[in-house]
C-alpha positions as CSV (number, residue, x, y, z in Angstrom):
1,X,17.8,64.3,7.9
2,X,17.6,67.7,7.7
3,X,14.8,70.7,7.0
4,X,14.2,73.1,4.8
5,X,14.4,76.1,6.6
6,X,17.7,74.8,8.1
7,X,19.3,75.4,4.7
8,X,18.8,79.1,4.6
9,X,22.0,79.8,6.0
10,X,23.4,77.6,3.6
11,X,21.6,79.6,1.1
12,X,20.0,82.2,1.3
13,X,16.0,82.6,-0.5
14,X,12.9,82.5,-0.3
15,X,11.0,78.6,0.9
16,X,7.5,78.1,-0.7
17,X,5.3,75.4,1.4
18,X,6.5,74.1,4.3
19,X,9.8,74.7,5.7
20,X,10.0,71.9,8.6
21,X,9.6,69.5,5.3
22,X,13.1,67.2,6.1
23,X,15.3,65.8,3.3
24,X,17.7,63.0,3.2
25,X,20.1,63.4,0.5
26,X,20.9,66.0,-3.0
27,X,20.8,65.4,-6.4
28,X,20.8,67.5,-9.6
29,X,20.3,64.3,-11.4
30,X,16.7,63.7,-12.5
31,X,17.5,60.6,-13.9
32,X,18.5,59.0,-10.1
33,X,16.8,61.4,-7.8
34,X,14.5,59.6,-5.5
35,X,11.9,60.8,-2.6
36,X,13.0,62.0,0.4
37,X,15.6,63.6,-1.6
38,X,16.0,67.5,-2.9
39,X,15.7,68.0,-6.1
40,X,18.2,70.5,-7.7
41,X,16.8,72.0,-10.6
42,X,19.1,74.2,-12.3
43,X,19.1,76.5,-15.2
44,X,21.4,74.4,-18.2
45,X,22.9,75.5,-21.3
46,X,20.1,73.6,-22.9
47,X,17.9,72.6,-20.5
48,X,16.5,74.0,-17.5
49,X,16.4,71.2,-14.8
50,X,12.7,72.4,-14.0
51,X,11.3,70.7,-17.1
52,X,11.7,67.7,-15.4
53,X,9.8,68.3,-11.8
54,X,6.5,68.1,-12.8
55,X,7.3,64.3,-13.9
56,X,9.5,64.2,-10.5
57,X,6.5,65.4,-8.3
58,X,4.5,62.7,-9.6
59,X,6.7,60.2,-8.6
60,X,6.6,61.6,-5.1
61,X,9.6,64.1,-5.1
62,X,8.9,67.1,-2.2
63,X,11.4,69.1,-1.9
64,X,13.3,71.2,-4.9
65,X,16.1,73.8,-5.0
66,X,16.0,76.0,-7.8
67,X,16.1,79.4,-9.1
68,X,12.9,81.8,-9.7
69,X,12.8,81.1,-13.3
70,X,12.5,77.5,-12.1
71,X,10.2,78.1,-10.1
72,X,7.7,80.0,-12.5
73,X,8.0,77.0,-14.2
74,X,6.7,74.3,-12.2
75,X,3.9,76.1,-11.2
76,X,3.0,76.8,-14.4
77,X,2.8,73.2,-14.9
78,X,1.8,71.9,-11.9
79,X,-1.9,72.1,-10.1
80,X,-2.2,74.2,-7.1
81,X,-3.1,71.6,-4.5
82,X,-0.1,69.4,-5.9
83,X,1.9,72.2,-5.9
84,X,1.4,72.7,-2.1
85,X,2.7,69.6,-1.3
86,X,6.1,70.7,-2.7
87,X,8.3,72.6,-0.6
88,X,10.5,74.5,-2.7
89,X,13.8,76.6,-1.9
90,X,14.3,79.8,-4.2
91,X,17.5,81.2,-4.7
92,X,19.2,83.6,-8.1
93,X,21.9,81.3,-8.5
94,X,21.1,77.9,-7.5
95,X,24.3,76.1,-8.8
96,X,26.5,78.8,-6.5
97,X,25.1,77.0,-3.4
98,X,24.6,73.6,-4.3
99,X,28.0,72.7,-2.4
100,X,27.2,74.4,0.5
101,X,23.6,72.6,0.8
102,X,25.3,69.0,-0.1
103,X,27.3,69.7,2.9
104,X,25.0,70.6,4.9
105,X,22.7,67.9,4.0
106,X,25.3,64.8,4.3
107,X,27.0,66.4,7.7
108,X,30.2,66.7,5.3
109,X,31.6,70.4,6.6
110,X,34.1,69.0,8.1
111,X,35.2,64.7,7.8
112,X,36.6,63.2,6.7
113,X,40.1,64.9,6.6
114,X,40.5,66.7,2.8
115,X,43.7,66.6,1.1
116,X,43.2,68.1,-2.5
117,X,45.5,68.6,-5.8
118,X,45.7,70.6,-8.8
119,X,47.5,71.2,-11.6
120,X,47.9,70.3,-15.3
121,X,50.4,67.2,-14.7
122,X,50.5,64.8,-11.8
123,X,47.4,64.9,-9.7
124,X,46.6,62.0,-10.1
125,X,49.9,60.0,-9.5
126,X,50.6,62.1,-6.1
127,X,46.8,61.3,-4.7
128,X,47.8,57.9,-5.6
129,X,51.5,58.3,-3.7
130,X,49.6,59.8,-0.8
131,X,47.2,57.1,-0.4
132,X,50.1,54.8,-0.6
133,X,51.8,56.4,2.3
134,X,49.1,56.6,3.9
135,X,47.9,52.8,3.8
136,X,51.3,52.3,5.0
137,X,51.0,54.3,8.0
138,X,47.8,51.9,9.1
139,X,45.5,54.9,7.6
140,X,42.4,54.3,6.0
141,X,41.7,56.4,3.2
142,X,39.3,57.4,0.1
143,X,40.5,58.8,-3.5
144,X,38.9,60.6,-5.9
145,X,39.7,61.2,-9.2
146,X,40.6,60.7,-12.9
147,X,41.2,57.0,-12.8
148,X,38.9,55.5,-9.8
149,X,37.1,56.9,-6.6
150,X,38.5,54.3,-4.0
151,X,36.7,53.6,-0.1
152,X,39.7,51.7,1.5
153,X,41.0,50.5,-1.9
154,X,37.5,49.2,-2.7
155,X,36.7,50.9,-6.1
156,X,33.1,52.7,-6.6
157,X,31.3,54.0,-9.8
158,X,32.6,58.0,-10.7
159,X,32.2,59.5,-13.9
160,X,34.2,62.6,-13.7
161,X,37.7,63.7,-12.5
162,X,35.6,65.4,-9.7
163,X,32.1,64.7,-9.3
164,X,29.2,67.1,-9.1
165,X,28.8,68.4,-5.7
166,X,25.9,66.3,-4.8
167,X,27.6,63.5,-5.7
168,X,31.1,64.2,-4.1
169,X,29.5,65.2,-0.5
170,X,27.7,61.7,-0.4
171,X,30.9,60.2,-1.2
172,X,32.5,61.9,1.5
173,X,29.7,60.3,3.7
174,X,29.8,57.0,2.7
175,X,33.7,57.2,3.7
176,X,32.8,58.3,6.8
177,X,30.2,56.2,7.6
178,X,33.5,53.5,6.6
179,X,35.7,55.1,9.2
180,X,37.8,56.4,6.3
181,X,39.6,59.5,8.4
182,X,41.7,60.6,5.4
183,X,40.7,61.5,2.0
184,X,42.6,62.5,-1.4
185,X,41.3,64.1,-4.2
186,X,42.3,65.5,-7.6
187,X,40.4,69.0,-8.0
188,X,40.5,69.9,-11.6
189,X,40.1,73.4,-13.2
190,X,36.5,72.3,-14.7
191,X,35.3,71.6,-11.0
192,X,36.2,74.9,-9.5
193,X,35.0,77.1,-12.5
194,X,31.7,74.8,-12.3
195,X,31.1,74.8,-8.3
196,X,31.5,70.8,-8.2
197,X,33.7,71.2,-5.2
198,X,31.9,73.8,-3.4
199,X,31.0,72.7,-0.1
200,X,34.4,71.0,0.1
201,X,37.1,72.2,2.5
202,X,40.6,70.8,2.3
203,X,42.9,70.6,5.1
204,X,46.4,71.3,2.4
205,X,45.6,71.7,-1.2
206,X,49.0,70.7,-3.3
207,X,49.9,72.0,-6.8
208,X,52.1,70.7,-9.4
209,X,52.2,72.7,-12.4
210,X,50.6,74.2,-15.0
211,X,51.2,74.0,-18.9
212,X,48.8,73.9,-21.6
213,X,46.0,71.8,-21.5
214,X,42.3,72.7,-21.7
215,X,42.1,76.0,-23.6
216,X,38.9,74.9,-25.2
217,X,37.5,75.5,-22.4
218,X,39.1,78.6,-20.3
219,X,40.1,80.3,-23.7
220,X,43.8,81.6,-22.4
221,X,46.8,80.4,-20.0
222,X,45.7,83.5,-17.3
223,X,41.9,82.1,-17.5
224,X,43.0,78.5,-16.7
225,X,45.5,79.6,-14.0
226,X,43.0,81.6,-12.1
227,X,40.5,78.8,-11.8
228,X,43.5,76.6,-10.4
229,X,44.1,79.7,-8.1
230,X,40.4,79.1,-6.9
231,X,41.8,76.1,-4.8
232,X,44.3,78.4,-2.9
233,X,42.0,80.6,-1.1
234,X,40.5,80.2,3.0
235,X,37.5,79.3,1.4
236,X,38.7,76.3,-0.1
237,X,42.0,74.9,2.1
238,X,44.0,76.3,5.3
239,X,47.4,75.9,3.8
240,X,49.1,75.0,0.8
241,X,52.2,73.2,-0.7
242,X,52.9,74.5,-3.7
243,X,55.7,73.3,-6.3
244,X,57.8,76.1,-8.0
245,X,59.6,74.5,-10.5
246,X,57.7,76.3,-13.0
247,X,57.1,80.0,-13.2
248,X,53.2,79.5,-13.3
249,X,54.0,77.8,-9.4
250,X,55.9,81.4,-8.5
251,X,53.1,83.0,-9.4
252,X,50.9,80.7,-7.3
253,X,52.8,81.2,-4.7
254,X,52.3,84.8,-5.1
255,X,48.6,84.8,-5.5
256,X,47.9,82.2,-2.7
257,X,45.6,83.5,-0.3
258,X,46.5,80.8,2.6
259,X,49.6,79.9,4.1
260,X,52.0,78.2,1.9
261,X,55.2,76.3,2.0
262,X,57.2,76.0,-1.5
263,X,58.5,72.7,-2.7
264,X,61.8,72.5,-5.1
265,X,65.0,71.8,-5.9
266,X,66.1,75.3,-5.2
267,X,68.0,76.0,-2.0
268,X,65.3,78.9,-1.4
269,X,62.5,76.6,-1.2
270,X,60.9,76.1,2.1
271,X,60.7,71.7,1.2
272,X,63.8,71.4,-0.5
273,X,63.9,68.1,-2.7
274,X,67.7,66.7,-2.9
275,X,68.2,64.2,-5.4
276,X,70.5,63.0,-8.1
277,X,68.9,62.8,-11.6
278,X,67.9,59.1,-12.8
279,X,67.5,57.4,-9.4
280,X,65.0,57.1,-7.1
281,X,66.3,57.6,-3.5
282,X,65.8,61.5,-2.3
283,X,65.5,63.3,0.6
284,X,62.8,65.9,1.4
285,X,64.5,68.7,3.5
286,X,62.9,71.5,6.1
287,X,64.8,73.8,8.8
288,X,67.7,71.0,8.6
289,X,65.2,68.0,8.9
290,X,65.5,65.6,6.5
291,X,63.5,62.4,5.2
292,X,64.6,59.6,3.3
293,X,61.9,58.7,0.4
294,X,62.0,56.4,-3.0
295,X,59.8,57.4,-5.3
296,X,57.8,54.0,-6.6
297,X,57.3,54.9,-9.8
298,X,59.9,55.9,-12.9
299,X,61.3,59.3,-13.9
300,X,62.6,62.5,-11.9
301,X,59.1,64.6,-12.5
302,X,57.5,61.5,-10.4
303,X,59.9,62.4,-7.8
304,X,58.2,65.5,-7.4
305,X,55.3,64.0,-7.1
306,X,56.4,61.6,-4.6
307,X,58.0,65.2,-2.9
308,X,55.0,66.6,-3.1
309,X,52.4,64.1,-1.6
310,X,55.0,63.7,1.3
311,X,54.8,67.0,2.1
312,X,51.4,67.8,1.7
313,X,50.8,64.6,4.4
314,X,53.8,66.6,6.8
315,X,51.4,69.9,6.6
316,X,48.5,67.7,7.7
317,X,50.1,66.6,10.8
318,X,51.7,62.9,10.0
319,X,54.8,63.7,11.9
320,X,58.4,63.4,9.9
321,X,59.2,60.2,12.3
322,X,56.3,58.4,10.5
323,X,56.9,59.4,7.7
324,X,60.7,58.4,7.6
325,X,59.7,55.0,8.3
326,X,57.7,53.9,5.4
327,X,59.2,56.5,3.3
328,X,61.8,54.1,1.2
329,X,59.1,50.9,1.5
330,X,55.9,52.1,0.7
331,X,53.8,51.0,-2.7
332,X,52.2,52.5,-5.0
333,X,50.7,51.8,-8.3
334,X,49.0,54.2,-10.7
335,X,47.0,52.1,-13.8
336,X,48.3,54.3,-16.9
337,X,50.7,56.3,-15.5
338,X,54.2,55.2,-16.3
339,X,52.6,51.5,-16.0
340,X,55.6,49.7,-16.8
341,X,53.7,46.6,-19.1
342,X,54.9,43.1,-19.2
343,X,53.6,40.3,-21.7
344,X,52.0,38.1,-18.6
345,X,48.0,38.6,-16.9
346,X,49.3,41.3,-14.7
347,X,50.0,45.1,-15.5
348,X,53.0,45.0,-13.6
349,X,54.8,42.0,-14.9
350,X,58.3,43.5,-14.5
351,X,59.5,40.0,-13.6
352,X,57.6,37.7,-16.3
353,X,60.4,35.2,-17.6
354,X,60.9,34.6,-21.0
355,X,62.7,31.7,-20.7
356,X,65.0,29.6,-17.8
357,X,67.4,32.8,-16.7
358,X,66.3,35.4,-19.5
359,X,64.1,38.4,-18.6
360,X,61.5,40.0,-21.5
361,X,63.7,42.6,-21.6
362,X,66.5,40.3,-23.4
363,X,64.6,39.4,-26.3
364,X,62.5,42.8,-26.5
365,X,61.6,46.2,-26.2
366,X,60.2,47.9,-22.6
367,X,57.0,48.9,-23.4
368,X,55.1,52.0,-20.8
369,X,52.0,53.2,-21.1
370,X,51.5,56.8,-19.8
371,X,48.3,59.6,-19.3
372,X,50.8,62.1,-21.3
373,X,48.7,64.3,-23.6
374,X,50.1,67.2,-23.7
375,X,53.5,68.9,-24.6
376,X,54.8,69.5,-21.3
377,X,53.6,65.9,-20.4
378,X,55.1,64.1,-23.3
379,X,58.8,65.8,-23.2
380,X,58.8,65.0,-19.1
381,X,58.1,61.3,-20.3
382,X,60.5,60.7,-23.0
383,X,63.3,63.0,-21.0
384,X,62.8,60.5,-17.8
385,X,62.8,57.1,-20.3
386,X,65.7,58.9,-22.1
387,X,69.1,57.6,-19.6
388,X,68.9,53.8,-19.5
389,X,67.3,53.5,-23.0
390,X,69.0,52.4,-26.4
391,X,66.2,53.8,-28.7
392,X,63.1,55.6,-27.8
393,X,60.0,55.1,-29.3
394,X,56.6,57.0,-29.2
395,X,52.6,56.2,-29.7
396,X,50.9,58.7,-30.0
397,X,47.9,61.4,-31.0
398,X,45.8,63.6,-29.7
399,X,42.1,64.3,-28.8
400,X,39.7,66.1,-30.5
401,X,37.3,68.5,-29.7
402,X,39.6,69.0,-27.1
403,X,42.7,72.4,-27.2
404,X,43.4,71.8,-30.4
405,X,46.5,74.8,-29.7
406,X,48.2,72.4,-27.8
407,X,48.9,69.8,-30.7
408,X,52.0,71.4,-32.2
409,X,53.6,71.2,-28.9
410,X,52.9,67.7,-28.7
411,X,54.5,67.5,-31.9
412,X,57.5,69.4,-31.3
413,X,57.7,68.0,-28.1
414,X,57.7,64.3,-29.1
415,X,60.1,65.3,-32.0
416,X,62.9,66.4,-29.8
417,X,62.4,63.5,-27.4
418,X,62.0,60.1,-29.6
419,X,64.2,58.7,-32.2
420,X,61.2,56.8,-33.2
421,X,57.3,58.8,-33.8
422,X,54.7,56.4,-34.6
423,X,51.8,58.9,-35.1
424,X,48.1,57.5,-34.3
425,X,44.8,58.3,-33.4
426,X,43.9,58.9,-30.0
427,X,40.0,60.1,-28.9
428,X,39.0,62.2,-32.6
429,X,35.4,62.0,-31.2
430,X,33.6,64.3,-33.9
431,X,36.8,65.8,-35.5
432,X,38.3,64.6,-38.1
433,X,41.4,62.4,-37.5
434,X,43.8,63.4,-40.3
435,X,43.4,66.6,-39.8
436,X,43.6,65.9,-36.1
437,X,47.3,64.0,-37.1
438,X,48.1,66.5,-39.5
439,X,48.2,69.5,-37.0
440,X,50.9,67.4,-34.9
441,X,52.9,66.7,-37.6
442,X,53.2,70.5,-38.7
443,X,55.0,70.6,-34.9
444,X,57.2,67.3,-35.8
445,X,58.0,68.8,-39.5
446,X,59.3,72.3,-37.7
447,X,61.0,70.9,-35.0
448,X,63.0,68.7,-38.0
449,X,63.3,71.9,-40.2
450,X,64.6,74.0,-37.3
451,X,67.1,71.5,-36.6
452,X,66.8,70.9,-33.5
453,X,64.9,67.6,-33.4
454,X,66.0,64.2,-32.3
455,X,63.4,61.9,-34.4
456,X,64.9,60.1,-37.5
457,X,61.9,58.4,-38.1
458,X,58.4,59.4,-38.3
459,X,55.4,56.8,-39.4
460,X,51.8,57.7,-39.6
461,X,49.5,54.6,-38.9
462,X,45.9,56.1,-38.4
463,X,44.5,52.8,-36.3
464,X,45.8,52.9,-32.7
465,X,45.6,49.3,-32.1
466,X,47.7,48.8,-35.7
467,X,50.1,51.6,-34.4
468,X,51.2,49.8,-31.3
469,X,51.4,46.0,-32.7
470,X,54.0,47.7,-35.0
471,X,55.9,50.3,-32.5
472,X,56.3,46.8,-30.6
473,X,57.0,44.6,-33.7
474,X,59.9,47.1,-34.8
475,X,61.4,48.6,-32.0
476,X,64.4,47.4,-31.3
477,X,66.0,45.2,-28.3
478,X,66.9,47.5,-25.7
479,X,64.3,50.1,-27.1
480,X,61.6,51.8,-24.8
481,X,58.1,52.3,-26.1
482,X,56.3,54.5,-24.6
483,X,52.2,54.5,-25.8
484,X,50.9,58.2,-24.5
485,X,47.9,59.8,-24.5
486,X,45.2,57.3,-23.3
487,X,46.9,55.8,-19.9
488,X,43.7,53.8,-18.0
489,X,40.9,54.3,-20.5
490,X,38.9,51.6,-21.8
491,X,37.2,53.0,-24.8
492,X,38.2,55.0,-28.1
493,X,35.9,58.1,-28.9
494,X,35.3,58.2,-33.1
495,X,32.5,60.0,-34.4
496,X,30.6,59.9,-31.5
497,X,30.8,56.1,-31.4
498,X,33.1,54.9,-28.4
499,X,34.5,51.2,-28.9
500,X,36.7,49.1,-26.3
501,X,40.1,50.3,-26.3
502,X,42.9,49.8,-23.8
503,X,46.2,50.7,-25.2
504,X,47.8,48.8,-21.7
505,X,45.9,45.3,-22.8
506,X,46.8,45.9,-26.6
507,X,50.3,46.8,-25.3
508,X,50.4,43.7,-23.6
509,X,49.0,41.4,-26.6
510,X,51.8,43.2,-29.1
511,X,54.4,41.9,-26.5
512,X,53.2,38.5,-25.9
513,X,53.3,38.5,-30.0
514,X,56.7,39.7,-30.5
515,X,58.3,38.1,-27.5
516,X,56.5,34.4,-29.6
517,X,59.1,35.6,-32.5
518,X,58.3,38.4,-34.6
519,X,61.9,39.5,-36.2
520,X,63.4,42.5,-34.4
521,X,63.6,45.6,-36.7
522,X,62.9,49.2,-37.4
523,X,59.9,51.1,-37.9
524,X,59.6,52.2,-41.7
525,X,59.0,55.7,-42.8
């Protein structure tokens, strides 16, 4: 419990009624706010979060954060003697300090232990490598992010990459009211330009990269870079690890505000990643220290990944002894990221026979479902699923009402990576689809008349679930499908309507079908 007046610090304002009132929790969510709780009323594109306190106070909420305009508000609505049962706190910009509240509140300033990543690619697979590590080490740990918000592997509801700051500080209490010491979290771009992560103070924040992804929303590459840059400052972390494989990570590196240690394959790079392209066995080298790792999951970008998470759990004390022994033997598996699908009930059916002796593999196609959804993503994919592949095959689309800049990259991208484009719908939501499609294929169709592209064969099959049964059907034996853009959702967004969707379960019923004897061929143009 905490009072009113203790928040002041926290932010600064003016308190109307009585400041020794105590609250328990913080929510901006009128919908699940209950009493005993503060109530964050805050100004909305749409709404203000005042309309709703009048109905609030009647239903016993005390205690409300919000800004003066709010504030005119209620008491323009509510009766004076009501009214003076209602503490309220009054600040100009409520949203800027709802972290720091939350915090405060929950006792969250400090546990448990924050390790945080950002980027465009690979957040979510190196929390997932870091929590693997660090449930090898005996550790017990929370993530947050895209796919799942874990407590000790135990999965809780989440709704958003990172949640709103109320929400995220009770999360971190409930993990350490677990005895959860460790924590991972993805910290996307949205969440720092929006103050969800305010209040939040990470031990090492880690970056990947940075390619397009987003624009709808930060208008230009130098907008979306500075909100990741947000993360790299001593009011967010205390160090950094920061991968410069990319010239967007140089320039992190050179904006970074804390202490950082550069990860690469370039002798100049402070973590230096030695490895030989296609396999999975590395080593992670400082100051002539080096440790052994296998990165669990397929392709070379993922041994970045698997770089980076070690490192970032180096900087935050695990000691390279530690490390070194679970470093070849640790698991880790990421639903819809490079999920490797097999045709039996489990996602990971790498060893499913097909028959006494004979793997799937004889008598079909590899089939992979990935998060890939943008250009960057989808040529790391195919280039990683490119060396021990006969044919290569895509599924794709792309999302709409989302960067709709980005879709001739995914077009180009996927033309110079695939022999094989099966061209789908993905999310349209309220967009139109063909023209959704049609704007990827003007990449595909100048990548061909350039060239320089790889594809000989390009189909257009506007149902997803149609799209996959014949990538699968067709593809030849020794072939690799890989179905990107969708990874670990359950649902398809079309006109506003979302129906259940999961291209990994589809995946999965297209094998079993083929593998039953559907005639191997080739996918028709």
């Amino acid at each position: 419990m905490m009072r009113i007046s203790q928040l002041l610090p926290a932010a600064p304002g003016t308190i109307h009624g009585d400041p020794n009132r105590e609250v328990s929790g913080v929510s901006h969510d009128s919908r699940t706010v209950t009493p005993g709780q503060l109530y964050a009323a805050l100004p909305g594109s749409n709404v203000h979060g005042a309309r709703f306190a009048p109905a609030l106070i009647d239903s016993g909420i005390t205690a409300i954060l919000t800004d003066p305009r709010g504030w005119e508000m209620i008491s323009a609505e509510v009766e004076g003697q009501t009214l003076a049962e209602v503490t309220g706190l009054i600040v100009e910009h409520p949203r800027a300090v709802l972290g720091a509240v939350s915090a405060a509140v929950y006792g969250t300033t400090d546990t448990p232990q924050l390790l945080g990543v950002t980027g465009t690619n690979g957040k979510t697979t190196t929390t997932y490598l870091m929590a693997g590590m660090l449930t090898a080490l005996g550790r017990r740990t929370g993530v947050i992010g895209t796919v799942a918000t874990l407590i000790d592997g135990v999965a809780v509801p989440s709704v958003r990459t990172t949640p709103e700051a109320p929400e995220l500080h009770a999360l971190f209490a409930r993990m350490r009211a677990a005895d959860l010491d460790t924590c991972v979290m993805e910290v996307s771009s949205h969440a720092l330009s929006q103050h969800r992560v305010d209040g939040a103070h990470f031990a090492v924040a880690g970056f990947t990269n940075l390619s397009q992804d987003h624009l709808d929303f930060h208008h230009s590459m130098d907008e979306y870079f500075e909100a990741k840059a947000t993360l790299f400052t001593p009011g967010f972390c205390d160090t950094a690890v920061i991968v410069v494989e990319d010239e967007w990570g140089e320039r992190m590196v050179d904006d970074a505000a804390v202490p950082v240690r550069t990860l690469g394959r370039d002798s100049r790079s402070q973590w230096r990643i030695e490895h030989t392209p296609g396999e999975s066995d590395f080593e992670l080298n400082a100051a002539g220290t080096g440790i052994a790792l296998r990165s669990p999951l397929p392709g070379d970008f993922n041994v970045t990944n698997t770089a980076l998470a070690a490192a970032m759990l180096l900087e935050a004390g695990v000691t390279a002894e530690a490390l070194s022994s679970i470093g070849r033997s640790f698991t880790a598996s990421v639903p819809g990221r490079m999920e490797v699908i097999g045709p039996g009930p489990t996602p990971h059916a790498a060893a499913v026979t097909a028959g006494a002796g004979e793997s799937p593999a004889a008598r079909g196609p590899r089939a992979i479902v990935d998060y890939s959804h943008t250009p960057d993503a989808i040529e790391k994919a195919l280039t990683s699923l490119d060396a021990d592949s006969e044919e290569l095959v895509i599924v794709f689309g792309a999302g709409g009402d989302r960067d709709p800049g980005k879709r001739f990259g995914m077009g180009r991208a996927a033309a110079r990576g695939a022999d094989v484009i099966v061209l789908t719908d993905d999310n349209p939501r309220t967009e139109d689809p063909d023209a959704i499609r049609a704007a990827i294929r003007e990449g595909i169709d100048a990548e061909i008349t350039a060239g320089s592209a790889r594809v000989r064969r390009v189909v257009e099959i506007a149902d997803r679930g149609a799209a996959i049964d014949e990538a699968l059907a067709s593809a030849a034996v020794g072939a690799t499908v890989l179905i990107a853009g969708k990874g670990h959702e359950t649902g398809q967004d079309s006109g506003g309507v979302v129906t259940e969707f999961d291209d990994r379960e589809r995946t999965r019923s297209a094998l079993c079908a083929r593998l039953e004897g559907a005639e191997t061929g080739k996918v028709q143009s």
